[in-house]
Each structure stands twice: as C-alpha cells, then as structure tokens.
N, C-alpha and C positions, 0 to 999 in steps of 0.2 A: 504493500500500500504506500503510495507519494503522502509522504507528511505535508502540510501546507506551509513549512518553511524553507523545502526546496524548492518553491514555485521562482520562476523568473518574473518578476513582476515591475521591478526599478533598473532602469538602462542608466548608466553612467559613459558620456563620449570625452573621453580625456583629449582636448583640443578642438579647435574649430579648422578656418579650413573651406576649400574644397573639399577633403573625407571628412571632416567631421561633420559638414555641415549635409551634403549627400547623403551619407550615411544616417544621420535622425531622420530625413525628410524622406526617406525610401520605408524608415521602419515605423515611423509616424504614419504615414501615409495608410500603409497595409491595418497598425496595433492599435491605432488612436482616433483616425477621422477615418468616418464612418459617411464615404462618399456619396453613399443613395440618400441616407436619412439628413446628411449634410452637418452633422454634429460630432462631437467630440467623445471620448468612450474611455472606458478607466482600466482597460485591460491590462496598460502597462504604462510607466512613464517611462520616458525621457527626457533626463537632464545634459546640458554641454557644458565642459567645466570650459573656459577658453581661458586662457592666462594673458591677463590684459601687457605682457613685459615682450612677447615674443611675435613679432612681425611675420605674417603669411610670407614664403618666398615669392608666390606668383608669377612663375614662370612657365607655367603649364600651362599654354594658352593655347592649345587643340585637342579636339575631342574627334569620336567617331560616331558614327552615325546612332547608337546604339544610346544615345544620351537624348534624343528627341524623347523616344520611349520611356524614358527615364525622366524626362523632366515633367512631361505630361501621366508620367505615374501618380508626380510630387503632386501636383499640380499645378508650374508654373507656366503663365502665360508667355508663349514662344516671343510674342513682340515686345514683352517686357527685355526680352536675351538684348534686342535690338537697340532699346529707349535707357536702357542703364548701364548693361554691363560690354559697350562699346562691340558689339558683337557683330561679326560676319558669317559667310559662307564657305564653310570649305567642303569641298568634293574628290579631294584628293593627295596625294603625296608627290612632288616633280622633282626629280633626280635629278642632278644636272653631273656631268662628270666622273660617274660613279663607274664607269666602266672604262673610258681613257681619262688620262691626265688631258688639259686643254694643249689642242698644239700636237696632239698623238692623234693616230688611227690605223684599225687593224685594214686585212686588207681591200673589206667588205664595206666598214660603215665610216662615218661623216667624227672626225674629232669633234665636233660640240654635240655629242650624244649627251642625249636626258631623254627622259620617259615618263609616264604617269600609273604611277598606281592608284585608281581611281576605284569609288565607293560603290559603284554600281557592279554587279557581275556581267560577264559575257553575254551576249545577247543567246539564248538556248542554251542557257548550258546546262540544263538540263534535260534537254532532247538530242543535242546532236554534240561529237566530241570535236566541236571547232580549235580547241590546241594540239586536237594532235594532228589535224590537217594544216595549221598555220604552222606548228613547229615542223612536218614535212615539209612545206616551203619554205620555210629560213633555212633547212638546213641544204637546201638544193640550190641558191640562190640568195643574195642579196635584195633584200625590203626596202618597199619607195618610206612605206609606211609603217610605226614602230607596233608592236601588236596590240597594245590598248586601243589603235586607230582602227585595228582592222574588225575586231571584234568587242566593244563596247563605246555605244555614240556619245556617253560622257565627256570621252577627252576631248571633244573640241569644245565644249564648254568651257572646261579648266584650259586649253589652249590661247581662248578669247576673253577669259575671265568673263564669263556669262552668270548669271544664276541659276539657280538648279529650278527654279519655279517660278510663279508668277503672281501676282497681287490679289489674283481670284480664287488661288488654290488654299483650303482652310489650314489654320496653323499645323504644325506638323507635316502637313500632305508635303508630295514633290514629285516633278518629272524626271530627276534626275536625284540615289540617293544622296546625303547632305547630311554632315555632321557641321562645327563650329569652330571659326578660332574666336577666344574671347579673352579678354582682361579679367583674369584668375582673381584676382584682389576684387574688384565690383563682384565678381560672379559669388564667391563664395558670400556677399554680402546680402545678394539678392537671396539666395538660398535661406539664409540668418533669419532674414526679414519674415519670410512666407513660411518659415518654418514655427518661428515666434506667435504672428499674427494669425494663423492658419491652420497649424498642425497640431496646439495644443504642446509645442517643445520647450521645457523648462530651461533657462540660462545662467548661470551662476559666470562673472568676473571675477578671475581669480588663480592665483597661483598655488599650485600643486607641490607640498612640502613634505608630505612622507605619503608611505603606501603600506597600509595595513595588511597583513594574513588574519586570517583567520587560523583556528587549531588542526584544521585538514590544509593548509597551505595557500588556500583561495585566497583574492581579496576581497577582506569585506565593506572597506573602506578606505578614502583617502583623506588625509588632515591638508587644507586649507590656507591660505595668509588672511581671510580676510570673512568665510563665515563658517569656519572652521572644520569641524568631521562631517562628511559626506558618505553616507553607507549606499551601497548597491548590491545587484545579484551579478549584473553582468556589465563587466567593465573594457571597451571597445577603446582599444589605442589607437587614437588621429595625432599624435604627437609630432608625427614628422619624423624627421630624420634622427633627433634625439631618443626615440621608440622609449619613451618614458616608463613602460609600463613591461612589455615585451623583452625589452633588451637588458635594459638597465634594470629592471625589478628582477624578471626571473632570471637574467643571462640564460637566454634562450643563444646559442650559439649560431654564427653568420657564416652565409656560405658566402663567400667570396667569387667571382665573376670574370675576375680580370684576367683570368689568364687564357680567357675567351673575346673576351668585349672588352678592351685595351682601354677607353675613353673613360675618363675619371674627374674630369677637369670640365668646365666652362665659364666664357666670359659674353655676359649677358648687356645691350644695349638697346635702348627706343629710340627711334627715330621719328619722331613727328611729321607728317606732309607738309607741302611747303603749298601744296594746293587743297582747298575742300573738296574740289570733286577729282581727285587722283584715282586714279584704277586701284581698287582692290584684288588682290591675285585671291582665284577661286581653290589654290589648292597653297598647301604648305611646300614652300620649296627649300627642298635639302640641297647643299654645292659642296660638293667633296673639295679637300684639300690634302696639303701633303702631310696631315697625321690627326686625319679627322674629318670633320664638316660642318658648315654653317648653315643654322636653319636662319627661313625666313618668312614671318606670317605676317600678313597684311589685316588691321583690326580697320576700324570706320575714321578713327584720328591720327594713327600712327602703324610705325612696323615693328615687330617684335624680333630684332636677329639677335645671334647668339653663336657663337665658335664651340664645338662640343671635340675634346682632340683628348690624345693619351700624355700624359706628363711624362712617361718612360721614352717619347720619339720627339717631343718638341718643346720647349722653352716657353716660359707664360710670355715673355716676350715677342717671343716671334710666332706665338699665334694670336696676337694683338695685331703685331703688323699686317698679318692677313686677312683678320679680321678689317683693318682700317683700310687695305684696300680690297676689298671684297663693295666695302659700301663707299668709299668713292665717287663710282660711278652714277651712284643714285643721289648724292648728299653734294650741299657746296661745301668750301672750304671752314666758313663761318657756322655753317651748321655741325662741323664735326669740331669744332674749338668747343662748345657747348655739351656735347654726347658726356653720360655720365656711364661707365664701364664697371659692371661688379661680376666679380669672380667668385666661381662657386665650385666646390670640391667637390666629390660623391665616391663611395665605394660602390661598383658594379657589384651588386649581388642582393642576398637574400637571405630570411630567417630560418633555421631548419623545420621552425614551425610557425604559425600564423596563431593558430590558436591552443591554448594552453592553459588549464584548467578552466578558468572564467572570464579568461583575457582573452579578445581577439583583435590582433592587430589589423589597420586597412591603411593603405595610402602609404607614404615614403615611410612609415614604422615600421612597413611589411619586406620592405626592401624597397631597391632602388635599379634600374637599366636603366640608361644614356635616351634622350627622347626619339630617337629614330622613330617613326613609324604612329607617335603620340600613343603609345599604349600605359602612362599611367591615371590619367583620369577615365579609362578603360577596365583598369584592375581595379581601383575607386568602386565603378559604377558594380560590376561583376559580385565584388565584395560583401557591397552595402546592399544588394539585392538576393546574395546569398543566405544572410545573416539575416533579410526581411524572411524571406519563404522559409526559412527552417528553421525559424527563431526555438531554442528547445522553451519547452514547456517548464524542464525543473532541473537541476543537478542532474539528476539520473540519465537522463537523456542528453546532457551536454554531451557527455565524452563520445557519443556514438554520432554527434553531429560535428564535435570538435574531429574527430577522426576524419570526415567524408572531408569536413573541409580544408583538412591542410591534404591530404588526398589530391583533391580539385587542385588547388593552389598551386601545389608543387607542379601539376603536369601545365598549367597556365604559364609561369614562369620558366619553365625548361621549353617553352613554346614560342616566350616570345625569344630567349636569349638565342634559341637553335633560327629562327627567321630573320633574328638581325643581323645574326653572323652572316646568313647565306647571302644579305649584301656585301660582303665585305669578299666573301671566298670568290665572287663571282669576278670582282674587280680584275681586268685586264692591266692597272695600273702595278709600273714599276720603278715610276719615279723617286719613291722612298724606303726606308725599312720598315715602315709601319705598315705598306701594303703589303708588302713582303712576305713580315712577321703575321699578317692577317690569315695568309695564303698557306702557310707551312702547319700539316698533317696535326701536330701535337695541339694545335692551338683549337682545331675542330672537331667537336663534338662526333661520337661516333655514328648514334641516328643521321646524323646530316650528312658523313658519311656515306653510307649507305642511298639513302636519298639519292645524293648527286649519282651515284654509281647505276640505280636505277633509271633516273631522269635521263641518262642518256640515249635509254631506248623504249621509254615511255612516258607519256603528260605523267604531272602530278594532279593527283585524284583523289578524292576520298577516301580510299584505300590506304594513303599515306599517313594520313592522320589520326592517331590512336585514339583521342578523345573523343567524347561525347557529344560536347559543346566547346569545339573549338574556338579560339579568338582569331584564329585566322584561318579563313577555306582555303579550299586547294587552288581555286580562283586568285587568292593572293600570292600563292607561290608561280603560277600562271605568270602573272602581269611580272615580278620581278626576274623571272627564270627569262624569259624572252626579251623583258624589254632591258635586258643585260647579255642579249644576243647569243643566247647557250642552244646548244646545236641537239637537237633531241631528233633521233631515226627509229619513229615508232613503227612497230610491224603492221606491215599496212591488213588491214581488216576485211576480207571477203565482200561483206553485206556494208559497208560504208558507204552512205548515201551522199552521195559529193555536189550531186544539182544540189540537193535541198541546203546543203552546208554554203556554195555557191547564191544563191539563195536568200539567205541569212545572213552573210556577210552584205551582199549590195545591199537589204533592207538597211543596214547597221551603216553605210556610205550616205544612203537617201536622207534616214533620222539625222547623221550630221549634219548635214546640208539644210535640211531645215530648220532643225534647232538652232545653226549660227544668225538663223531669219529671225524666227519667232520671239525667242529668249533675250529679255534685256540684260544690263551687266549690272554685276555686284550690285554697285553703287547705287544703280536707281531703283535696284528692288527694295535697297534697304530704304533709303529713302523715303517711299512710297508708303513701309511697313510705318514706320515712324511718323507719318502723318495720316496714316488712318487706320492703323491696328490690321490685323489679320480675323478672318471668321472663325469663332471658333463650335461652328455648327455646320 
C-alpha cells in the first residue's frame, strides 16, 4: 500500500531560465491548468526558486520546430514570440565551408560549397526512396543542384530568406516547417510571465545556501538567503552549468566529450542592423573555420554571431581575429569599435545520470554539446515534456521512471554527439590539425563507424537509428551525408519506380518556383504578425 507521504505532490525548479522556466510551464500546463474547464487545480505545485545574483547566459537563440508544439502546449500566444521576445523564422541550418576550406575544391564541386539542412522532410519520403536514387546520381556525376534543392522545396525559401507562411495561416500553422531564432533573455521572461499569471507557478527570489537529505538520502529540502527552508518531493535542477543540485550535491560523475567534439571555447557578439528593414536570414548559418565555426542568426533588431572552436588547435586570440573578420564584411568600421565580445568556456559532455533519487536535472545541469545543429533548447523541451507525461505518482514509482529516463537521455545524447561529429568526419578540409584530428579513427565513435561503412552502399534509413523517438530522422542524416557530397552506390532495386521518383522530384522544382512567387520575406511577415496578431482559430 502507497503511504500518502510518498505522494509527489510539491515541484521545486532550482533556477529559472529557459529550463527552468519551460520546464514548470510544460508540467503546469499538463498538473495544474485544467484547459477545458479553464481553471486552476491543486494536484500538485510548482515553485521556481530563481537566485536573483546569477544572470541567464542567453545565448541559445535557436530552436527546432518541435517548440511551436510546445509553446502552444504552454499556452503561449505565437505572436507574442514576435511583439516581445525579438523573435524570427528559422527553417533551417546553412553550412557554409564545411566541406572545403574557401579557395579549395575537389574535382567535382564549386569551392564556396554550403548546403541546407532544412526543417521540412523530403518530398515522399515516405513512399518513394528519392536518396537512394539522388545518391545514385551524385555518385555517377557531378550536381547543378545541392540535394536539399533537388528533393525538398524549402531551400529556396531559406535561399531567399522567405517565410515559411503567411498572415492568413492561424498561429502555429505553416507551408513550410518553422522553428525560431529568438533572444533567450526576453524569451525565458515571456515564459516567467505566463507561467506566473496563467499557470498557477509559485516564485520565490532567492539564493540557494544549502541542500538538505533526508534519512534515505533524498532531498527534502533547500535552506534559502532570504525566506528560508523550502521542502519539496521532487527537486528539478535548471541550474545551468553550475548543476547545483546534480553535480555539486550528489557528485553525480561527468562524462567528458572532448575527445570527440574538440570545441570547448566561445566568443559571443551582437550586432545591431544599421537598417530597420535588413533581411533576416531564414535559417541559422554555420561558416567553418580553421578550428571551428561561426554561427550566425538573424533576430528582428540584431545578429546573434559567435566563434565556437577547440582551445587545444587555436588561441582565444586568433579566433577573435577570425571572428573580427568573418563580420567585417557585414559591419563598418565604427560599428565594430562598439561590439562588446564575451567569452564563454564549456566542457563537451554529460552526467552519467540525469536523474537521481528525487533530483532531475534538464538544461546545461544535464550537460552541455557545442550548438551545432541548436539541439539544446531541444533537450530543454524533450526533458520538460518527459518529466510532464510521466510525472511519478510517489517515491515508489520514481526509481522505475528515474530509470526509463536516464535510459532515454543517454541514447539522446550519444545521438546528438555521434550526428555532430558526422559533420566534422565528412569534412574534405585539410587546411588544419583540427580537421585533421577531426578525421582520425580514434576520435570517432564506433556506431558512426559502422554507419559510414554502410552509407556507402546504402541511404541512411530508419533502420539506422536504434531509438524510439529519435531527435534526428534518417532524413537529417540525408541532407548532411549529401549535401557534404559523400558518394553512396546503392544496389539498385528490381521494382524501383523511377517515372514516379522523376515525378516527385519536378513536383518538388515547380513548388520552388512558386513559393519564391507567393511567399513574402522574413521581415514583412513578421511585421504584419506584429501589427495584427495571428488567428488563433
């Protein structure tokens, strides 16, 4: 028989945050507001301790598509994303370099190779196997058109920086799918606000000064600066990188990363437009360098770039200078006299466990990978939506949920690190030791391994991917395995319908062509959104 003093009944979220703030408004959502009858409900609380001393990083300003879902879970309204927290459109990921250095080319393609890995899937890709007929053509011949072009009509949007929708399509909806870049600092503020005013989520300001066990090891509470002991059942680490509660309470031991994913270092900078109506770029664009790469996201006032590189191949200085002229070209000389440059450190890796008796970590507590590809306000969302759906009941049931989910987690994380690498392995580049070092056997994971040894005579498919609910389809490995020009000689198939595959491709020619007609750009949808809301019916 469950006693009624193991029930879970008080949520404590050590931190705020994007995870902290995510994380209450996903488990509110589901434990607390009661969306048909429109009220509030006492099944469980939620308190956020946030520690009024410790500043948001806020440099996590892209999301995937899987956060629309998620914010309309919360309940926030999409054109709020637009009207506060400086928000755009993004549709994709644009490589630029990642396969020659600039000024190289192999003896097939164009030295200013870049590519899109873009949000929408292949056009049929679930009826017809369009990569393993597009990889039989690359590998026969040289491509006018990079494969995102040939088999999903996206890229030319993120090509022309278009928007993925249009003024008439209700919030959420799209022609094209659409995740976000936004200013992290607003955004987790918006979260706060509608979590506060909306969700029934309790707040305490305040600094976190010890952490209580209980007599079986749990915590049963934390002592305070300012309204002292705070008891709970189930205590959720959004700490950040300090993993207050995870790392530092239980010395939960760290797996270390680096000796796969090299990049441990970056230096983060805004840039302001010098114009109001400047093009917004519709995807986030990565530009490889000689021991690393520079993201670059376009928000509604400003750019968000940043140097992400290894400190074991390059000097903070002289990935500054690359950094200063990477934006040159886009900045005058007065406006880079002004730029304010912060440098941020990370270990590449992860917890050996996420959750741990009544603690569960989410967000940079849980670990930390270099942002290639933006997969941590991904593991964020993943998280705070695992820990809503399977919230346990009592003690007794923790540990067999505590179990699925560092389970889950571990194969998430060994998911995204084996996908990031595969951009690096793929690299053609041999202008440095850092590519080099990228490329050499011991540094790659054995599964990936294996992968590439298969890839070369078969797409990547479903079949490759062990999980359940993976964070990235085989459709992602698709777009990067080609649009990095890797030569696949699938065995060709008896019954492979080739008109219809023909077919599907020119459909997927025509849709571009039209969409570059139809579709306005970034700017003036946001715009639009901003001066008359979105429907949300």
């Amino acid at each position: 028989m469950v006693h009624m003093q193991s029930e879970i009944k008080k949520i404590i979220i050590v931190g705020g945050g994007s995870a902290g703030w995510l994380t209450a408004g996903l488990i509110a959502a589901k434990h607390i507001k009661n969306s048909a009858a429109n009220t509030l409900t006492n099944s469980v609380s939620i308190t956020v301790i946030e520690s009024p001393n410790i500043p948001t990083i806020g440099v996590g300003e892209g999301t995937w598509p899987s956060m629309r879902e998620t914010l309309k879970t919360i309940g926030i309204n999409e054109a709020d994303l637009f009207t506060q927290c400086d928000a755009s459109f993004k549709q994709a990921s644009k490589f630029v370099h990642w396969e020659n250095a600039p000024g190289t080319c192999d003896i097939n393609h164009s030295a200013a190779s870049a590519y899109f890995h873009p949000f929408s899937l292949p056009s049929g890709t679930t009826k017809l196997d369009l990569a393993s007929y597009i990889g039989e053509q690359y590998s026969n011949s040289s491509q006018a058109q990079t494969f995102a072009q040939h088999v999903c009509f996206q890229s030319v949007l993120c090509e022309q920086n278009l928007a993925p929708k249009q003024i008439t399509h209700k919030a959420y909806d799209y022609v094209a799918n659409y995740g976000y870049h936004l200013n992290a600092t607003k955004f987790a503020q918006l979260l706060k606000d509608h979590c506060l005013n909306k969700l029934g989520v309790e707040y305490l300001s305040s600094h976190i000064t010890q952490i209580n066990n209980d007599v079986e090891g749990d915590i049963a509470s934390v002592t305070t600066d300012s309204v002292g002991i705070v008891a709970g059942d189930l205590f959720i680490d959004c700490s950040g990188a300090q993993s207050l509660l995870l790392a530092k309470h239980y010395q939960i031991p760290f797996c270390s990363k680096k000796s796969v994913l090299f990049n441990d270092s970056a230096l983060a900078v805004q840039i302001p437009y010098d114009d109001d109506d400047a093009v917004i770029a519709s995807s986030t664009v990565s530009t490889a360098q000689t021991a690393g790469w520079i993201w670059d996201i376009g928000l509604q006032s400003r750019r968000g770039v940043g140097h992400v590189y290894s400190s074991q191949h390059i000097t903070d200085e002289k990935a500054e200078e690359e950094l200063i002229e990477y934006i040159k070209s886009s900045t005058s000389a007065k406006q880079r006299q002004s730029l304010s440059i912060r440098k941020l450190s990370f270990e590449p890796g992860y917890y050996e466990k996420f959750w741990h008796r009544n603690c569960v970590a989410v967000g940079m507590s849980a670990g930390f990978i270099e942002p290639l590809e933006a997969s941590a306000l991904a593991m964020i969302e993943q998280a705070a939506k695992m820990i809503s759906e399977q919230l346990p009941a009592n003690k007794q049931t923790m540990k067999i949920t505590a179990k699925r989910f560092n389970e889950k987690f571990s194969q998430h994380w060994q998911q995204i690190i084996e996908f990031l690498k595969l951009h690096y392995v793929l690299s053609k580049r041999e202008d440095s030791s850092y590519w080099l070092a990228n490329k050499e056997s011991s540094s790659i994971p054995q599964s990936l391994h294996e992968m590439l040894e298969l890839w070369q005579f078969q797409t990547p498919s479903s079949y490759d991917i062990t999980q359940s609910t993976p964070l990235f389809p085989a459709a992602s490995y698709q777009y990067v395995l080609y649009g990095m020009n890797f030569k696949t000689q699938p065995i060709r198939t008896a019954n492979r319908d080739t008109k219809a595959i023909q077919r599907l491709l020119l459909d997927v020619q025509n849709k571009r062509q039209h969409l570059a007609k139809a579709m306005g750009s970034n700017r003036e949808l946001i715009n639009k959104i901003k001066q008359f809301g979105l429907s949300q019916i």
